[in-house]
PAZA-72227 format. One line per field, with one value per residue: residue in three letters; residue number from 1; x, z, y of N, C-alpha, C in turn. Coordinates in steps of 0.001 Angstrom, whole numbers, plus 500000, padded with zeros to 6 digits. Each point is the difference from the previous one (the first is absolute). Layout:
BEGIN
residuo <- [ALA, ...]
num <- [NUM, ...]
neast <- [X, ...]
nup <- [Z, ...]
nnorth <- [Y, ...]
caeast <- [X, ...]
caup <- [Z, ...]
canorth <- [Y, ...]
ceast <- [X, ...]
cup <- [Z, ...]
cnorth <- [Y, ...]
***
This chain:
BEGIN
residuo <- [UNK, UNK, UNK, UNK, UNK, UNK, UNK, UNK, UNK, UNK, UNK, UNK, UNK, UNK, UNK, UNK, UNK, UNK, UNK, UNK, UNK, UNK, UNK, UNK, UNK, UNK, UNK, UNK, UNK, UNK, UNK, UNK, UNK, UNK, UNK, UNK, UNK, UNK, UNK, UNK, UNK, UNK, UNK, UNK, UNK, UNK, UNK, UNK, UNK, UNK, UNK, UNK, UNK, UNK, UNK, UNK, UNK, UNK, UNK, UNK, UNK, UNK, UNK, UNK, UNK, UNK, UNK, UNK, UNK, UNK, UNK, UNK, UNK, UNK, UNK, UNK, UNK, UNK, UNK, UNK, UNK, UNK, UNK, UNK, UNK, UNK, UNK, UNK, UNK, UNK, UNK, UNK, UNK, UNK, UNK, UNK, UNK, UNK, UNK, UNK, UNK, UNK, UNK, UNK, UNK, UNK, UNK, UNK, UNK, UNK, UNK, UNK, UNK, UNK, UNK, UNK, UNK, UNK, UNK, UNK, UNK, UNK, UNK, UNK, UNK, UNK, UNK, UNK, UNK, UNK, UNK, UNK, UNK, UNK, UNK, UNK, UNK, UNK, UNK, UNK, UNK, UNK, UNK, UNK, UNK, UNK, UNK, UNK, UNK, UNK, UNK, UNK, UNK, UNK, UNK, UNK, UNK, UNK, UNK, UNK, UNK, UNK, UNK, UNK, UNK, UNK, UNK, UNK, UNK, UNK, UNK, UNK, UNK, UNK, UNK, UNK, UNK, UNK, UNK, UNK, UNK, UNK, UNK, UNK, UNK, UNK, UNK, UNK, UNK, UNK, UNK, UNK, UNK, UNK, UNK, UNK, UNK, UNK, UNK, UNK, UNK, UNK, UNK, UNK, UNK, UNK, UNK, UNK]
num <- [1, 2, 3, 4, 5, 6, 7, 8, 9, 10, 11, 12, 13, 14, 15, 16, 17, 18, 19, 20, 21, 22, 23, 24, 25, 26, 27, 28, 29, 30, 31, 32, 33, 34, 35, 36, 37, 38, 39, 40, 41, 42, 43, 44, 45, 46, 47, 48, 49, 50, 51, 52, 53, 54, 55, 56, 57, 58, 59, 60, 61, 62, 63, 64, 65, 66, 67, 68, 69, 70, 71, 72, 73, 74, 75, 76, 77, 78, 79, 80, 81, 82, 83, 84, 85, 86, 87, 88, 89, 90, 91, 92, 93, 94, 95, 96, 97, 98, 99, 100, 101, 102, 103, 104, 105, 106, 107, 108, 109, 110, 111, 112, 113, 114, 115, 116, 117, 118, 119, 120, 121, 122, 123, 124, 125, 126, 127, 128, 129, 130, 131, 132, 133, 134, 135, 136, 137, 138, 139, 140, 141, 142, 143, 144, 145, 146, 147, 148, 149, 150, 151, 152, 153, 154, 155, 156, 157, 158, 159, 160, 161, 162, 163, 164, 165, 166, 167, 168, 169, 170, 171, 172, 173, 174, 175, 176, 177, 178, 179, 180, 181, 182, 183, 184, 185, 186, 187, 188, 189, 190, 191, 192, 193, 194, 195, 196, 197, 198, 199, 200, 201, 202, 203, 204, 205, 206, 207, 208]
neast <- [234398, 500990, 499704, 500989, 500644, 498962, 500222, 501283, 500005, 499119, 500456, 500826, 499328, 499315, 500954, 499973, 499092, 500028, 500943, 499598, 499451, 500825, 500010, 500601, 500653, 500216, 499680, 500719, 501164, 499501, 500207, 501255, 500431, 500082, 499904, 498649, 499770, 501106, 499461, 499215, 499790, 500362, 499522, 499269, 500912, 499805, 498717, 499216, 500937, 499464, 499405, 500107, 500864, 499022, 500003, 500399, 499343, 498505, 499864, 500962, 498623, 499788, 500966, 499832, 498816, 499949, 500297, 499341, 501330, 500032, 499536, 500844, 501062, 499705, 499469, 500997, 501073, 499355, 499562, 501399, 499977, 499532, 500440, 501088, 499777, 499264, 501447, 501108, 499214, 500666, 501310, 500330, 498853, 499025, 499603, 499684, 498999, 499886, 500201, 499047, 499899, 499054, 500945, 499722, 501122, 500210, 499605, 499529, 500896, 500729, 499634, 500176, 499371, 499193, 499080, 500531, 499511, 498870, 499921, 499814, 499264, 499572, 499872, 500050, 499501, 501180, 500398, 498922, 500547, 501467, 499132, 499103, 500694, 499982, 498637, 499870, 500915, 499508, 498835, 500812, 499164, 501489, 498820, 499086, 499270, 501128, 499758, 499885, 500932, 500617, 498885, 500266, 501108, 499781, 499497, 500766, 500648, 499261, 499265, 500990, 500291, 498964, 499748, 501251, 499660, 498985, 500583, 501655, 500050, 499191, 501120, 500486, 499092, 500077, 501763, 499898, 498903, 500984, 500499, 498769, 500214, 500515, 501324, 499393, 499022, 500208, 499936, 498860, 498768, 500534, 499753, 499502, 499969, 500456, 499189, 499007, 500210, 500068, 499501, 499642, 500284, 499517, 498920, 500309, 500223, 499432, 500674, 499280]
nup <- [649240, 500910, 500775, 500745, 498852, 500111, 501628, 500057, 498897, 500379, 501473, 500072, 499482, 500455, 500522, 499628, 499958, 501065, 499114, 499712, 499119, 498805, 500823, 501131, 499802, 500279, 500565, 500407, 498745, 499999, 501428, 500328, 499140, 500454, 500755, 500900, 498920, 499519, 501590, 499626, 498449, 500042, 500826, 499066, 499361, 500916, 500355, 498685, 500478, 500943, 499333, 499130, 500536, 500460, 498781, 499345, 500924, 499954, 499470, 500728, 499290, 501351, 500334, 499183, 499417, 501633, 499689, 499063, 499924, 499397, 500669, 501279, 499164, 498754, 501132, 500880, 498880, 500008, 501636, 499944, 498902, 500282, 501361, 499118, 499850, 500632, 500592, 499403, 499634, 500811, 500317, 499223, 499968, 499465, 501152, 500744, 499798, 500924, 499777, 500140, 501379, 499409, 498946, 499032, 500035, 499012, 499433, 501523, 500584, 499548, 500568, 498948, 499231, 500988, 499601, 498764, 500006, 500748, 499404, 498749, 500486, 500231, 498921, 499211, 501556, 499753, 500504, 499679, 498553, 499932, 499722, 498920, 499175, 500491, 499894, 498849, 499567, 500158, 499547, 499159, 500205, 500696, 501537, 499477, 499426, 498752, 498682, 501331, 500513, 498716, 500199, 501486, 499905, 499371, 500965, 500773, 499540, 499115, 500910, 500551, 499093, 499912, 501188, 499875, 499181, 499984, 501059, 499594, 499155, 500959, 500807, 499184, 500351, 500847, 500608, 499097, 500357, 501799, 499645, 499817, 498812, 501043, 499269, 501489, 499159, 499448, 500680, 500344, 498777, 499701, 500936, 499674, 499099, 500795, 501118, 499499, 499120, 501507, 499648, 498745, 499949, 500720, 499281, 498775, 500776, 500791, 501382, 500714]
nnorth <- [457132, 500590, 500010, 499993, 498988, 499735, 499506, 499211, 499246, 499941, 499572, 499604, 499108, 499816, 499921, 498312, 499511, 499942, 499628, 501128, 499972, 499896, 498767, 500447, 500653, 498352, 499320, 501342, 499671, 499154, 499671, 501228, 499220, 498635, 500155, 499819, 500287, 501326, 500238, 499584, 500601, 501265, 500241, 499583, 500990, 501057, 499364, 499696, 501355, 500368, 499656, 500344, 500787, 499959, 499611, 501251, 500207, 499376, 500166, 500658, 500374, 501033, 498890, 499370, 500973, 499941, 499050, 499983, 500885, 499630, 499132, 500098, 499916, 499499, 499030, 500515, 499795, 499433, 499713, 500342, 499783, 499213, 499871, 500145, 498937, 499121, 499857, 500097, 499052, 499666, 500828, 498977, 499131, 500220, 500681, 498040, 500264, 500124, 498558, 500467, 500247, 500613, 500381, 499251, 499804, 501039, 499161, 498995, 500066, 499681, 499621, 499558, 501182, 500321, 499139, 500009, 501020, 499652, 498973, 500461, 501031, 498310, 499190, 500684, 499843, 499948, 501404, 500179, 499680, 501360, 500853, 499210, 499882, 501550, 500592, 499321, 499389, 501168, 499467, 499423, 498775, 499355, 499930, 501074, 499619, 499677, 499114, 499208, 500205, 500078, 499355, 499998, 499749, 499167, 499363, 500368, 499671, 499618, 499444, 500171, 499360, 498539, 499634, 499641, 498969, 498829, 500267, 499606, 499536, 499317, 500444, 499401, 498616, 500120, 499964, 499360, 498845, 500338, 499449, 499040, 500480, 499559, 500305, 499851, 499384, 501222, 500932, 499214, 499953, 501350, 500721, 499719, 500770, 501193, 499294, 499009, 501016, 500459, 498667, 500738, 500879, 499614, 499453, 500475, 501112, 499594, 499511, 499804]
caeast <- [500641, 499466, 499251, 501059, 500479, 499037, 499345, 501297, 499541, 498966, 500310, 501236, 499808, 499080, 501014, 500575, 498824, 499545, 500690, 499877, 501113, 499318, 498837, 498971, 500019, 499242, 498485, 499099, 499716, 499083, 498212, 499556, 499771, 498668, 499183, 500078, 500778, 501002, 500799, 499383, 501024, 501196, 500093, 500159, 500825, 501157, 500318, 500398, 501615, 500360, 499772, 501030, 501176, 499861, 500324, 501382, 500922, 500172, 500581, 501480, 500690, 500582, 501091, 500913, 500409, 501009, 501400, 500667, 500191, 499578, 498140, 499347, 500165, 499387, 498543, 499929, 499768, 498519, 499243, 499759, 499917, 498464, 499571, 500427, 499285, 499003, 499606, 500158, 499126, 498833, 500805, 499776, 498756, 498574, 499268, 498848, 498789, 499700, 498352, 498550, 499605, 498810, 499982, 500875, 501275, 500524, 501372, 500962, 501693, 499599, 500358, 501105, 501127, 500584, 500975, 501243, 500843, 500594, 501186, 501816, 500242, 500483, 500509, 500938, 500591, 501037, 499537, 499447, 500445, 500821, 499287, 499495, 501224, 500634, 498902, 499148, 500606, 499742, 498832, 499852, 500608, 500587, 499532, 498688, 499408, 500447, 498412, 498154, 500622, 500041, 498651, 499333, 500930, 499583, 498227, 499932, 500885, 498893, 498517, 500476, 500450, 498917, 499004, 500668, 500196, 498721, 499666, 500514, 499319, 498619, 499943, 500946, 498926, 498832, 500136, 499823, 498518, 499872, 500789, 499591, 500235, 501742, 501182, 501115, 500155, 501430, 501345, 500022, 500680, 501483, 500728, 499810, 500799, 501292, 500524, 500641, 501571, 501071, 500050, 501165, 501040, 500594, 500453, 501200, 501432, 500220, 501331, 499455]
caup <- [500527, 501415, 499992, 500079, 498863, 498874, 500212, 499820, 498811, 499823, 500301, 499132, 498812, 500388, 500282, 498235, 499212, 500461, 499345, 498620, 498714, 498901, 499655, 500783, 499452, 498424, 500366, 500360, 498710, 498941, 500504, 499470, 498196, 499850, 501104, 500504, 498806, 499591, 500865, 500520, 499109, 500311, 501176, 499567, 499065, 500936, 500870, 499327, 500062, 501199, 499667, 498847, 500775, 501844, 498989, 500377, 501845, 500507, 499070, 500319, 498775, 500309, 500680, 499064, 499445, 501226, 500099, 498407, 500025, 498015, 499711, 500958, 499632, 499324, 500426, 500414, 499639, 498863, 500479, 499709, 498429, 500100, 501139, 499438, 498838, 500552, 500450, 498751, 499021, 501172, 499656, 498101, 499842, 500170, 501108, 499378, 501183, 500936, 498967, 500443, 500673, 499907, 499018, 499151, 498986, 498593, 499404, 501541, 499872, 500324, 501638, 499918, 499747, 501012, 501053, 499887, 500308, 501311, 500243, 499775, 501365, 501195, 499379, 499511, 501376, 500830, 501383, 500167, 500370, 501272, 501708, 500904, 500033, 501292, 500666, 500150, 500561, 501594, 500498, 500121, 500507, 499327, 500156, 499381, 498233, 499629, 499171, 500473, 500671, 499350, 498976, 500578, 499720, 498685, 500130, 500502, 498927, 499064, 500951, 500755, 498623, 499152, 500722, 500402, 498500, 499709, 501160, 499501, 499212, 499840, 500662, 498781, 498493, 500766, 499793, 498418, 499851, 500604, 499248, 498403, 499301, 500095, 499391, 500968, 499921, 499158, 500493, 500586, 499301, 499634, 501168, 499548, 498852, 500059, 500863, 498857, 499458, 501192, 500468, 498602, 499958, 501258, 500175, 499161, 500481, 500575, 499166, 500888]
canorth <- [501209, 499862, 501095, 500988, 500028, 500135, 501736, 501123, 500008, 500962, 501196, 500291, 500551, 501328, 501379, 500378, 500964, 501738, 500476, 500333, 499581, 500133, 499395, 500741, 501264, 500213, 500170, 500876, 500468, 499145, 500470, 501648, 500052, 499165, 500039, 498289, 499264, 499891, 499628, 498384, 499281, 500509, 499080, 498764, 499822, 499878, 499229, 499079, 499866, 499176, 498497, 500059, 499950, 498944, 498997, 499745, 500107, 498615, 499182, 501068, 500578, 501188, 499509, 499901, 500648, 500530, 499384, 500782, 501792, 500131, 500151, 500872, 501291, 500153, 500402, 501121, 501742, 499644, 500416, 502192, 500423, 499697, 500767, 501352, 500222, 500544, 502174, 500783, 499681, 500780, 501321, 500416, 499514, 500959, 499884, 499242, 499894, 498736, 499837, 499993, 498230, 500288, 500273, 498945, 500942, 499630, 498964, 499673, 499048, 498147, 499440, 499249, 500636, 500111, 498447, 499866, 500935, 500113, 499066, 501088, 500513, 499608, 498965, 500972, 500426, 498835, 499969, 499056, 497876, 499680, 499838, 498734, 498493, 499636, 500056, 498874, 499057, 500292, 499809, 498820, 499194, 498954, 498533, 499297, 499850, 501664, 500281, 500549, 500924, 500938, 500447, 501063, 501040, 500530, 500212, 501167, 501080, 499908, 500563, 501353, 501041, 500793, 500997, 501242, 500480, 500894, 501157, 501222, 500056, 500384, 501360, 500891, 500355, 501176, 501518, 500478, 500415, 500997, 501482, 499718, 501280, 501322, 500209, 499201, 498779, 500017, 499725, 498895, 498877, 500156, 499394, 498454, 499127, 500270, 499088, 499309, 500190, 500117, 498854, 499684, 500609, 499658, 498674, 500216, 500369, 499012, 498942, 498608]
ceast <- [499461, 498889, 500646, 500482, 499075, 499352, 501177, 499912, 499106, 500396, 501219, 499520, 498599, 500929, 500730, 498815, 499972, 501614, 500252, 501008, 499506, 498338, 498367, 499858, 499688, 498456, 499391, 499798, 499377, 498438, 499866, 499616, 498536, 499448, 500050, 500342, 501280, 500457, 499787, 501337, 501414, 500587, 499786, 501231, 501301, 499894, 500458, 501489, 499815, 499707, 501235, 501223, 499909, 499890, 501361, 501118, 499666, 501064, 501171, 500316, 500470, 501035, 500764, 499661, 500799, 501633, 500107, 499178, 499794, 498633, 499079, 500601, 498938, 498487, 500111, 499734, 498688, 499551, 500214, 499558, 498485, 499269, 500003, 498640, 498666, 499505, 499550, 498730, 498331, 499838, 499249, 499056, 499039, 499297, 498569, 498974, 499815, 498171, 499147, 499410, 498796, 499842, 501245, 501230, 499721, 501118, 501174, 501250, 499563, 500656, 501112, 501635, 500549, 500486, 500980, 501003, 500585, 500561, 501214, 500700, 500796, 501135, 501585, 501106, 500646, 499557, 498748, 499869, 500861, 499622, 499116, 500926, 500810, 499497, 498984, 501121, 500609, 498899, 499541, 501060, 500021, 500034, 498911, 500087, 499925, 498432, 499010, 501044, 499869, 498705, 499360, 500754, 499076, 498698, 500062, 500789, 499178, 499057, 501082, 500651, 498653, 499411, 500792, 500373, 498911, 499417, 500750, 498978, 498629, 500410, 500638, 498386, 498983, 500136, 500316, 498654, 499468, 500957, 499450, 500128, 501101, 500708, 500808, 499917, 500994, 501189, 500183, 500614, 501632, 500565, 499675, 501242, 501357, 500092, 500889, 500894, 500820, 499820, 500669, 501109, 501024, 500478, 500851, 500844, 500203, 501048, 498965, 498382]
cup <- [501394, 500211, 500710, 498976, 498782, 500415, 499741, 498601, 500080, 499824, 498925, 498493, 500055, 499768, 498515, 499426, 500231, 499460, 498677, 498557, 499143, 499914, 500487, 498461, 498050, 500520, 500372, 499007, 499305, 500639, 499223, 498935, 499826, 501067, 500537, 498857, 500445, 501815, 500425, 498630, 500557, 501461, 500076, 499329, 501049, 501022, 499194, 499653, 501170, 499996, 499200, 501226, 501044, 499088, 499631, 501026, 499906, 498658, 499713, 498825, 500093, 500549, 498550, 499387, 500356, 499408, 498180, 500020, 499100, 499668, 500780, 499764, 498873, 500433, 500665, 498621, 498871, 500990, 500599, 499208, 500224, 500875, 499091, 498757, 500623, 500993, 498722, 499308, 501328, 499887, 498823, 500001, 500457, 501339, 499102, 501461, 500730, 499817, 501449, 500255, 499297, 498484, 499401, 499509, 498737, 499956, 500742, 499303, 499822, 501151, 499661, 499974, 501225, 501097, 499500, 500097, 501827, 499929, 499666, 500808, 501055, 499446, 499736, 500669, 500393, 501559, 500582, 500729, 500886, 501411, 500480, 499959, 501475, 501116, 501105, 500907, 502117, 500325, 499695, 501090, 499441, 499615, 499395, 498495, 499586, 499557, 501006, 500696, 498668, 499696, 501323, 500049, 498621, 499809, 501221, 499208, 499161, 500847, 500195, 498879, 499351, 501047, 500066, 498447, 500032, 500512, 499555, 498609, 499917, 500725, 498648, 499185, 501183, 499658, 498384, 499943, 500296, 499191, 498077, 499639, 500345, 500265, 500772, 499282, 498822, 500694, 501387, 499547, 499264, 501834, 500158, 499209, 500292, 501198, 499226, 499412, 501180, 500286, 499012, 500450, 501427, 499802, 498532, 500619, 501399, 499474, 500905, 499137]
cnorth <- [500282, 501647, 501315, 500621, 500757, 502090, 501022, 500214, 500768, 502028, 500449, 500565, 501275, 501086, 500389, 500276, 501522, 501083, 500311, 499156, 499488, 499394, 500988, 501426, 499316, 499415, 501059, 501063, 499350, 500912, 501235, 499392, 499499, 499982, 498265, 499082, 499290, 499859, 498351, 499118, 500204, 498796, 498604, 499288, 499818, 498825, 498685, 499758, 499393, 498478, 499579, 499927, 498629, 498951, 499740, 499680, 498350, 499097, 500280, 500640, 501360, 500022, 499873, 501441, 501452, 499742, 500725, 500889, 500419, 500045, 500473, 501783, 500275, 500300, 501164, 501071, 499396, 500594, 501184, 500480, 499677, 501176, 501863, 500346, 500094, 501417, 500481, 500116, 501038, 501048, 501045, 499922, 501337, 499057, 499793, 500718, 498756, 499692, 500096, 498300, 500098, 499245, 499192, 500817, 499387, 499081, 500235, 499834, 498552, 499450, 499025, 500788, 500884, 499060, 499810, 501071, 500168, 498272, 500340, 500480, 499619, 499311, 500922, 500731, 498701, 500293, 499338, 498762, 499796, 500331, 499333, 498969, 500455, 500258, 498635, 499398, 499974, 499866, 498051, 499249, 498836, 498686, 500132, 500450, 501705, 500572, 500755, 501412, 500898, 500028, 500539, 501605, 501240, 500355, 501343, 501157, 500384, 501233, 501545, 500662, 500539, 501280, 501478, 501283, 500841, 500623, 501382, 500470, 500777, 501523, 500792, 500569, 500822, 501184, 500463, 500351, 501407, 501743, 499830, 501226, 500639, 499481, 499470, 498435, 499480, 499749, 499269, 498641, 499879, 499746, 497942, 499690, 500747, 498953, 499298, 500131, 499742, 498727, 499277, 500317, 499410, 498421, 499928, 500074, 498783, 498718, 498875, 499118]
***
């Protein structure tokens, strides 16, 4: 990849990090809940979609599943219904304390179960896949080797999603630490999970 190429990449997607959505607003609900726990799993889970998709793009498997409407309709409304259920369950749910760096939590989440929950996340979102399947393909070129082009592609996508996650994140879990005991962190964490529902709810009613 030329180095013109690689800094516009750069830049370009910086700008998609620095835009809120589901992925950003479920890592910064995992931190209120679990604290560095649940934002390092949570964010792990989402970038591991990003591995998961730039897999699909090289091997054109987001090109064919672009072309049937049927299964890209179906991943769309799983992954409203998904996105709906996790507000919801935020919403509903009793405000957990954010655990003490000092001090071990009682019986953590299991880190698995939130890595897979932020792969859902991404995975579950057709949009997604259709915006790197039409994303990427303005930053390669034609004459050289798709593989090392998509695996630096992916090695900066990775670095500027994680830093930027866990940056949102670690500012979601300050200011919980900072308001510990009041009532704003209730209805913090429900403004979390009504995001969520509006990212449900948006991408249901969506026809693309």
């Amino acid at each position: 990849m030329a180095l013109d190429t690689f800094l516009l990449y750069l830049a370009a997607w910086t700008l998609v990090a620095l835009s809120p959505g589901p992925a950003v607003f479920f890592s910064m609900s995992q931190a209120t809940r679990h604290g560095t726990h649940g934002a390092i799993a949570g964010t792990a889970g989402i970038l591991l979609g990003h591995l998961v998709c730039f897999t699909f793009v090289a091997f054109g498997l987001a090109a064919i599943l672009a072309k049937m409407s049927g299964a890209m309709t179906a991943i769309r409304i799983v992954g409203a219904l998904y996105l709906l259920y996790l507000g919801a369950r935020m919403i509903l749910s009793k405000t957990q304390a954010v655990p003490d760096v000092s001090a071990a939590a009682p019986r953590p989440p299991a880190k698995g179960s939130i890595v897979l929950q932020g792969l859902l996340v991404q995975l579950t979102n057709p949009k997604n896949l259709m915006f790197v399947l039409a994303f990427l393909p303005q930053f390669i070129s034609p004459d050289r080797r798709l593989l090392p082009q998509l695996g630096i592609m992916l090695a900066v996508t990775v670095l500027i999603d994680g830093a930027f996650l866990l940056g949102y994140a670690h500012i979601a879990m300050r200011g919980v630490r900072a308001l510990k005991g009041s009532r704003v962190i209730t209805w913090l964490e429900r403004a979390f999970g009504a995001a969520l529902i509006f990212f449900g709810i948006n991408l249901l009613i969506s026809r693309r």
